[in-house]
C-alpha positions in Angstrom: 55.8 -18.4 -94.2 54.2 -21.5 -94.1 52.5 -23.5 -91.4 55.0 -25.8 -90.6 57.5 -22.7 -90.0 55.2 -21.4 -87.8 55.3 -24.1 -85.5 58.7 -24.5 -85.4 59.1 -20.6 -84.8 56.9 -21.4 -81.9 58.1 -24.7 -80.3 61.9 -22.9 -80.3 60.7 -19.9 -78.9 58.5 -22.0 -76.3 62.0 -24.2 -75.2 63.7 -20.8 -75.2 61.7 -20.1 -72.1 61.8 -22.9 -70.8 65.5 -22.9 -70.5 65.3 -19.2 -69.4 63.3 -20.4 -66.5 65.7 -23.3 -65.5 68.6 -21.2 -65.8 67.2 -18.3 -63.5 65.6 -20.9 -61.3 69.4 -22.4 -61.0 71.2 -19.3 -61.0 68.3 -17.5 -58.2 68.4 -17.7 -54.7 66.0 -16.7 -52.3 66.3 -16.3 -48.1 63.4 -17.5 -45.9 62.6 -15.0 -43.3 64.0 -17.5 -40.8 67.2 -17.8 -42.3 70.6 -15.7 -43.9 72.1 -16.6 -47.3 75.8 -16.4 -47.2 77.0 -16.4 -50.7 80.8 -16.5 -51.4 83.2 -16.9 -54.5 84.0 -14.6 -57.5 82.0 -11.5 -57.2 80.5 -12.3 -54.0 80.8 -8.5 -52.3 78.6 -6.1 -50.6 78.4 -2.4 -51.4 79.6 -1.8 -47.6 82.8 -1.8 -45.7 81.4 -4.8 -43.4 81.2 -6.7 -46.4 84.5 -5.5 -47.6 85.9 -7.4 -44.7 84.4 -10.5 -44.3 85.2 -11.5 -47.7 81.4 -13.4 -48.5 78.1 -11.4 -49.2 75.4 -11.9 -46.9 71.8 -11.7 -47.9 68.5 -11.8 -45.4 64.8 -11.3 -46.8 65.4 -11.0 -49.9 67.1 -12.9 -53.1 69.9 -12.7 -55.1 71.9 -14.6 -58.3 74.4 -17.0 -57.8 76.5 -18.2 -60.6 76.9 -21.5 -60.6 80.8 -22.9 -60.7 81.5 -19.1 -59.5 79.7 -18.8 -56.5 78.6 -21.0 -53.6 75.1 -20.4 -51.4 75.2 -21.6 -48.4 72.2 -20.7 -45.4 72.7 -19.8 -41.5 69.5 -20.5 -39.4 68.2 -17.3 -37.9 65.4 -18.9 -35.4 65.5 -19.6 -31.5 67.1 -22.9 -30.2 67.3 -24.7 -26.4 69.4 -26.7 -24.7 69.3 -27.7 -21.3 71.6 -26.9 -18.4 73.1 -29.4 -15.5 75.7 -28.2 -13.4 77.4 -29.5 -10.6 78.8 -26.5 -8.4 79.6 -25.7 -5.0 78.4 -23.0 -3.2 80.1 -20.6 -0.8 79.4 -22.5 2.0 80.9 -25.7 0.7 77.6 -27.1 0.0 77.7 -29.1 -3.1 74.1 -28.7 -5.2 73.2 -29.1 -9.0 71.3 -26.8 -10.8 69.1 -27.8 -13.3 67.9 -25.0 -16.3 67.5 -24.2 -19.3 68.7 -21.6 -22.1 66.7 -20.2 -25.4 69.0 -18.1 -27.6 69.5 -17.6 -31.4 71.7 -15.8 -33.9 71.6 -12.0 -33.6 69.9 -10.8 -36.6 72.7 -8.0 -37.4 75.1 -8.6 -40.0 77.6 -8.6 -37.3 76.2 -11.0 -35.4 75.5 -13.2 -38.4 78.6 -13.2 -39.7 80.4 -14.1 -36.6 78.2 -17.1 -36.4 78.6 -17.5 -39.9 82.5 -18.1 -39.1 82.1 -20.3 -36.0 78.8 -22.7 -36.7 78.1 -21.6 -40.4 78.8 -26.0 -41.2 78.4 -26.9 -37.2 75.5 -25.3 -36.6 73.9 -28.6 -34.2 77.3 -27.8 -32.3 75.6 -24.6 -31.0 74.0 -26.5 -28.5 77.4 -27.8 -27.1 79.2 -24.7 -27.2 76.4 -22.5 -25.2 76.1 -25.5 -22.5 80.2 -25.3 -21.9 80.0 -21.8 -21.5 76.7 -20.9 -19.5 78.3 -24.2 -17.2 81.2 -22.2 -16.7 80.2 -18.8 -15.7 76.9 -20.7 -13.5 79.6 -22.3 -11.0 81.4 -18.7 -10.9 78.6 -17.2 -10.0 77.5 -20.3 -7.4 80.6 -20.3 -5.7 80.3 -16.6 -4.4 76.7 -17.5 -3.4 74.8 -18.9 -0.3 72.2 -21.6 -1.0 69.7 -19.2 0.6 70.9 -17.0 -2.1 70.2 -19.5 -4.8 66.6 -20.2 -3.3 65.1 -16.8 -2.5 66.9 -14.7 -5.4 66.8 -17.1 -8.7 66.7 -13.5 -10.5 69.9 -12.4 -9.4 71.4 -15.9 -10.4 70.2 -15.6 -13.6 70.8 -11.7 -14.3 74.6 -12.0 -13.1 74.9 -15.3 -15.4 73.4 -13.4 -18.9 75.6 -10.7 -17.8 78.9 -12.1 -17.7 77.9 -14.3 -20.5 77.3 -11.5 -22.7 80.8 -10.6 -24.4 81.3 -14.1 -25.4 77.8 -14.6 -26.9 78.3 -11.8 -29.0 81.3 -12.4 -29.8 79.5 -15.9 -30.9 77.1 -14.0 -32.4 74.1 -15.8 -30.5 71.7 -13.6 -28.3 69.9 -15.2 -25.1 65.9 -15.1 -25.2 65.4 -16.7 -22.1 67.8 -18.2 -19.3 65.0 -20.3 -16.6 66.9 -21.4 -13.3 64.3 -24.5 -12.8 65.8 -26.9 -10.4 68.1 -26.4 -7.5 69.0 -29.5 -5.5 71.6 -30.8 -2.6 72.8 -34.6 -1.5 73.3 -33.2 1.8 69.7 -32.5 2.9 70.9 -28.6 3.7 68.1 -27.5 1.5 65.5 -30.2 3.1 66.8 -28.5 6.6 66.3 -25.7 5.5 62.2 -25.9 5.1 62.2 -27.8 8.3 61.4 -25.3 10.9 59.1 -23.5 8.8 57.3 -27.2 8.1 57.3 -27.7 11.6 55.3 -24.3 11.9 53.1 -24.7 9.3 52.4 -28.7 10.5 51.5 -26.9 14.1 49.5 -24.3 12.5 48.0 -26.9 10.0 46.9 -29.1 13.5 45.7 -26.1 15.3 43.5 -25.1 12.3 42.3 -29.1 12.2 41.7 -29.2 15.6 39.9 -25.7 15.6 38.0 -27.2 12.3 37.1 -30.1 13.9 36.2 -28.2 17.4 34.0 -25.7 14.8 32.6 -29.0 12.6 31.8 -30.7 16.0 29.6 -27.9 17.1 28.6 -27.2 13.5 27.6 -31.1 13.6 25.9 -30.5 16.9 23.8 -26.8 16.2 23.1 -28.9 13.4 21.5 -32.1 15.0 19.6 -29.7 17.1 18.2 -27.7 14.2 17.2 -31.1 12.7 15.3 -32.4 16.1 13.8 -28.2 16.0 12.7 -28.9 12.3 11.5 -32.0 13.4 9.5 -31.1 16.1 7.9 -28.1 13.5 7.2 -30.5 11.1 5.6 -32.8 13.9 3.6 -29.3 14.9 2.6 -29.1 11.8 2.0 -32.4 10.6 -0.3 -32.3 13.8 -2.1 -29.1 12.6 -2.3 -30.1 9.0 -4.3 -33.5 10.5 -6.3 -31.3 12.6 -7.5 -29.2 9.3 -8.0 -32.2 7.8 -10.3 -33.4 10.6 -11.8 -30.2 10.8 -12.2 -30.2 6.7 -14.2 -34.0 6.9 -16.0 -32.8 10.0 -17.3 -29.2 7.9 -17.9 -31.8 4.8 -20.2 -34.1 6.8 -21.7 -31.4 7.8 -22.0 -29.8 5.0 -25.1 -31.7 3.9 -27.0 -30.6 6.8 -25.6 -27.2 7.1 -26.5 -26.8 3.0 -29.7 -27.7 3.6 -30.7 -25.6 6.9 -28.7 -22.7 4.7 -31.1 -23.5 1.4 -34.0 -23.3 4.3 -33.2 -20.0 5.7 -32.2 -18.4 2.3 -35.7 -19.3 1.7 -37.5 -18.3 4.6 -35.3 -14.4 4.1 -36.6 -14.5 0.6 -40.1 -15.1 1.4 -39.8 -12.7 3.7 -38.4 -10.1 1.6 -40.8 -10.6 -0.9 -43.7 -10.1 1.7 -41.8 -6.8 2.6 -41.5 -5.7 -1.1 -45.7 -6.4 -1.0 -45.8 -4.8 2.0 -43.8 -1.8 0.7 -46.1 -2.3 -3.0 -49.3 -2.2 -0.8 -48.0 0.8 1.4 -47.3 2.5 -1.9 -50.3 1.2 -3.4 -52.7 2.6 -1.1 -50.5 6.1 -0.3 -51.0 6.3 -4.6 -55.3 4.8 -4.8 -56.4 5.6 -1.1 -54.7 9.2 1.1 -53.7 11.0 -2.5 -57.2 10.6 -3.0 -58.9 11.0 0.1 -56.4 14.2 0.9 -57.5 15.6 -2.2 -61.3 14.9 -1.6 -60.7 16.3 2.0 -58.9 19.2 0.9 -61.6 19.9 -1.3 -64.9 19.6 0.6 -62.9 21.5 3.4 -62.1 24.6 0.7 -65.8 24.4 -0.3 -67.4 24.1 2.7 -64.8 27.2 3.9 -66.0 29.3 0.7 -69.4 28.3 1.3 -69.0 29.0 5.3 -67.3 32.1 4.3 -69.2 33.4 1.4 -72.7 32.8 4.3 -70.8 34.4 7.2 -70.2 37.4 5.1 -73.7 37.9 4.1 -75.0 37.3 7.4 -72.5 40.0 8.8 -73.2 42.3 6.2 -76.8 41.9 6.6 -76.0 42.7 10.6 -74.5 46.0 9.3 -77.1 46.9 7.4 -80.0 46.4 10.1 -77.7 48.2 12.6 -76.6 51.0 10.3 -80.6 51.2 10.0 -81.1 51.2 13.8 -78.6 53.5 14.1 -80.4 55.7 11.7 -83.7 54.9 12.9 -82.5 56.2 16.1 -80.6 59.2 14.5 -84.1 60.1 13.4 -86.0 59.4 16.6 -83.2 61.7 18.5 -83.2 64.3 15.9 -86.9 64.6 16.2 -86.9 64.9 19.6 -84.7 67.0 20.0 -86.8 69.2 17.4 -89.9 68.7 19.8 -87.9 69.8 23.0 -86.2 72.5 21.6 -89.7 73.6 19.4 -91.5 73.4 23.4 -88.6 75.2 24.9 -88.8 77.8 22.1 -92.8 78.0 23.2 -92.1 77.4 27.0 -89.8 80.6 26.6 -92.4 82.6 24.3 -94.6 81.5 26.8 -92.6 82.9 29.9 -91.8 85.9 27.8 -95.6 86.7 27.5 -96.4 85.8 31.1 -93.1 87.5 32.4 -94.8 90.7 33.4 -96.5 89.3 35.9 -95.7 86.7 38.4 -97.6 84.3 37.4 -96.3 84.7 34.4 -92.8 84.0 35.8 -94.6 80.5 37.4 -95.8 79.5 34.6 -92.5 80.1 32.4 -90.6 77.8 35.5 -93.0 75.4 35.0 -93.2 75.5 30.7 -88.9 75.1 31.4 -89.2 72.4 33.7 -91.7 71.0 31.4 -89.9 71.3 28.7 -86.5 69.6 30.2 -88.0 66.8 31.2 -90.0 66.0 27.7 -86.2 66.8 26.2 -84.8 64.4 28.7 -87.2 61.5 28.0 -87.1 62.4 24.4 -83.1 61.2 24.3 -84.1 58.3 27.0 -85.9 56.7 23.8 -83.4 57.7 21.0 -81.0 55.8 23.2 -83.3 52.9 23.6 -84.1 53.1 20.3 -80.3 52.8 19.3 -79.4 49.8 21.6 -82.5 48.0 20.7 -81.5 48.3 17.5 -77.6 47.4 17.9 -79.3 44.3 19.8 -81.5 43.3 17.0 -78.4 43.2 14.4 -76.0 41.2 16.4 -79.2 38.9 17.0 -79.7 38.6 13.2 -75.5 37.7 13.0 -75.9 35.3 15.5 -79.3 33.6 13.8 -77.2 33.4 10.8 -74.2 31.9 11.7 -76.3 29.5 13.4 -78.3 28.6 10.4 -75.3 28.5 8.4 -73.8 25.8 10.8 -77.0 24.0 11.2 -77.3 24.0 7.0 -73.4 22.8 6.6 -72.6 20.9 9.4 -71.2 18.1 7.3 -68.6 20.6 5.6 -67.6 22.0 9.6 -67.1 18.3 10.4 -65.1 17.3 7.2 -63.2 20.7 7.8 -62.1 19.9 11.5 -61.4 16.1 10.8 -59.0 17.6 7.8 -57.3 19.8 11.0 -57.1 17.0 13.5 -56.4 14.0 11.2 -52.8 13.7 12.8 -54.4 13.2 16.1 -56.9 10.8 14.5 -54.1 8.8 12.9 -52.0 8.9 15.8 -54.8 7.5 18.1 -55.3 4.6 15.3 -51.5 3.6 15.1 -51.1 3.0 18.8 -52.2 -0.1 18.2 -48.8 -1.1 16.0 -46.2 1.2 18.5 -44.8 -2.4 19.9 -45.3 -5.1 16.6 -41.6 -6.5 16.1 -42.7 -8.4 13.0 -45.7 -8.0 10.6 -46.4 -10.5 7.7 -49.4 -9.6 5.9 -50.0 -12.4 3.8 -53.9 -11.4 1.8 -51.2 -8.5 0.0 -52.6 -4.7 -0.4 -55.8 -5.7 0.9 -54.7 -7.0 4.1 -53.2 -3.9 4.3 -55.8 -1.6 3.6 -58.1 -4.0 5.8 -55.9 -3.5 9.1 -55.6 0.1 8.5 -59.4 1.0 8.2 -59.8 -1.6 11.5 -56.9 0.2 13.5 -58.4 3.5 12.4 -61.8 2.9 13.9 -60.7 1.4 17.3 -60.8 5.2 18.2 -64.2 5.7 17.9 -66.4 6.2 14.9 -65.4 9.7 12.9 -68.5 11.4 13.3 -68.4 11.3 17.8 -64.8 12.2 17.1 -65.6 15.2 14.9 -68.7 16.4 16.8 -66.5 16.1 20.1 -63.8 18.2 18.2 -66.6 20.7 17.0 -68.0 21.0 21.0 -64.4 22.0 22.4 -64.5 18.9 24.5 -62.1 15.4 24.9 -62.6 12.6 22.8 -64.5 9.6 24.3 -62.4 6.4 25.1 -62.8 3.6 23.1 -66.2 1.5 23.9 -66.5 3.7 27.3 -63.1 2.1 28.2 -59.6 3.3 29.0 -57.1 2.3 26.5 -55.3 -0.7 27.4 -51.1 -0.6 27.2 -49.7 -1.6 24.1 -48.6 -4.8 24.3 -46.3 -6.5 21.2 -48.6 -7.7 18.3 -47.3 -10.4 16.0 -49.9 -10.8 13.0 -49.6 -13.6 10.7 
């Protein structure tokens, strides 16, 4: 097959379809889902008794063939419509009023229902309108006439309820269904429903000028709590406008001061520096001379006093123990001198006796052995005379010896005594020396640690010199006043 075939195969088969698609788009119908096809003509039957009936074929949603020359397609609007009601009725008190509303109905979307409308409106279907306004006229001045205008004002729902319901067997029979039926306007020549509002009017114009007059009565004394709050803020603000001047007056009076007051401020800052520094020298001086001058001197005391005790000891302890030994040696001396007495008087009673023994025979014997007794009693009783003598001369002689000892051992370390009871009675001494200070309010020393130690060693001599002072101590007895003088009452010292 050659080319040229090929594309005559191909533009046939292409016009083919092309008049296959004119012919089906000719021949096919399709129904909007706002709308019913009613198809009639040769063939044109449903597979249901409805359509059996009615002789056409209805189709809804969907599409369908229609031969052309056979069959005719024809389409039924299935969406709401509106049309406005004005009637002129009487009601059943004679009063004549028109009512003014409106009605929203469509065609029932059962086959029914279409296909009575189909055989009533299917080629009038803008006659609709009409038809519903005769009829909904109708049946509205039925209803009217058995109803009071009160009726019509306060119960619109019943109006309308009563008028869809006896409306109802001739719209179906129309095959239309009401959406909506509004009553909107009711309204009278005769003024009966202007009368009607009247008396209420009146009482709500009477309330309406009670409630002004009460309003205005209320804004009145609003207006006037109001004008007295603003002569209150006012006056505040006056207050403290007032005060606010005052601080300012106050504030210009403090700043031209302030130059002055700076100044006088910068001088006593000054002044309490100075004097705080002379304090921390005072307090470096105090320290100073506790660390260089009574450490020192307490230690030096303490130490010549434990010497000079040693020493004072050590001396008093020989001098005792030599004591001892010359009284143990009295006492021995006269242990001998008794002993050897005794010896004698008993060695002469022994003979006195030997004696009396020989001469006893006789009586002159006898005589002379009383006398060789008494004899020898009185050289026995003269012989412990001594030994006692003896024994408290030489008790008398030790403590003598003790006492020359002690002495020279004062006489040889007097210094060491002295140091020893001014190291005992320095609190006294320093008392007697600070007196002098017990009313100073303010010190300023101003020649530093020196000053210091200078005032110290002056106030500790104004009670005498140390050596009267230590011999007084040593002798039991007061110390002497000050230059042979009573001390005088401290009196307040200020030293510059």
């Amino acid at each position: 097959m050659t080319t040229t075939e090929l594309a005559v195969w191909a533009g046939g088969l292409l016009v083919l379809f092309i008049v296959i698609v004119l012919l089906f788009k000719a021949v096919w119908r399709v129904a909007e889902p706002n709308e019913a096809l009613i198809i009639s003509g040769l063939g044109a039957r449903s597979r249901n008794e409805l359509a059996e009936s009615l002789g056409f074929k209805i189709i809804t949603g969907k599409g369908t063939a229609v031969l052309p020359g056979f069959q005719t397609a024809r389409r039924l609007r299935l969406d709401s419509r509106a049309t406005n009601l004005q009637v002129n009725c009487v009601t059943q008190q004679g009063i004549p009023v028109q009512v003014r509303g409106v009605i929203i109905y469509k065609v029932g979307d059962d086959f029914t229902s279409i296909a009575n409308a189909a055989r009533r409106f299917l080629d009038q279907q803008d006659s609709m309108s009409g038809a519903i306004h005769e009829l909904f006229t109708g049946h509205l001045r039925s209803i009217i006439g058995n109803l009071t205008v009160e009726d019509l004002i306060l119960n619109r729902e019943r109006l309308t309820g009563e008028t869809r319901s006896s409306a109802a067997d001739e719209m179906s029979k129309l095959g239309l269904v009401v959406d909506s039926l509004q009553i909107q306007e009711i309204d009278d020549e005769t003024g009966y429903i202007l009368n009607l509002g009247k008396p209420h009017a009146a009482r709500v114009a009477a309330a309406a000028r009670i409630a002004e007059a009460q309003r205005d009565q209320e804004a009145t004394e609003a207006e006037q709590a109001a004008n007295a709050k603003k002569a209150a803020a006012v006056r505040e603000s006056q207050i403290q406008q007032a005060g606010y001047q005052a601080e300012i007056d106050q504030a210009a009076a403090k700043a031209r001061q302030a130059g002055p007051l700076s100044e006088a401020t910068a001088r006593q800052e000054v002044v309490v520096q100075e004097t705080r520094a002379a304090e921390l020298e005072a307090q470096l001086s105090e320290q100073r001379l506790q660390s260089q001058v009574r450490k020192p001197a307490d230690a030096k005391a303490y130490e010549t006093v434990t010497l000079s005790q040693a020493e004072r000891d050590a001396r008093i302890a020989q001098a005792e123990a030599e004591a001892r030994e010359t009284e143990l040696r009295a006492v021995a001396q006269a242990s001998q001198v008794k002993q050897a007495a005794a010896a004698d008087a008993e060695s002469v009673r022994l003979r006195a006796e030997a004696a009396g023994a020989a001469s006893r025979a006789t009586g002159e014997g006898e005589a002379a052995a009383a006398q060789a007794r008494g004899l020898a009693e009185a050289e026995a009783a003269r012989a412990r005379g001594l030994a006692e003598a003896e024994a408290a001369k030489a008790k008398g002689l030790a403590e003598a010896e003790a006492i020359r000892a002690r002495a020279q051992a004062l006489a040889e370390n007097q210094e060491a005594v002295i140091a020893q009871q001014l190291a005992e009675n320095w609190p006294s001494i320093v008392e007697a020396g600070a007196k002098a200070f017990g009313n100073v309010d303010h010190m300023v020393v101003l020649n530093g640690a020196q000053g210091v130690e200078e005032m110290l060693a002056k106030a500790l001599t104004l009670g005498g010199t140390g050596l009267g002072l230590a011999r007084s101590l040593l002798s039991g007895g007061t110390p002497p006043s000050l230059n042979g003088h009573e001390p005088a009452p401290p009196q307040k010292l200020d030293v510059v």
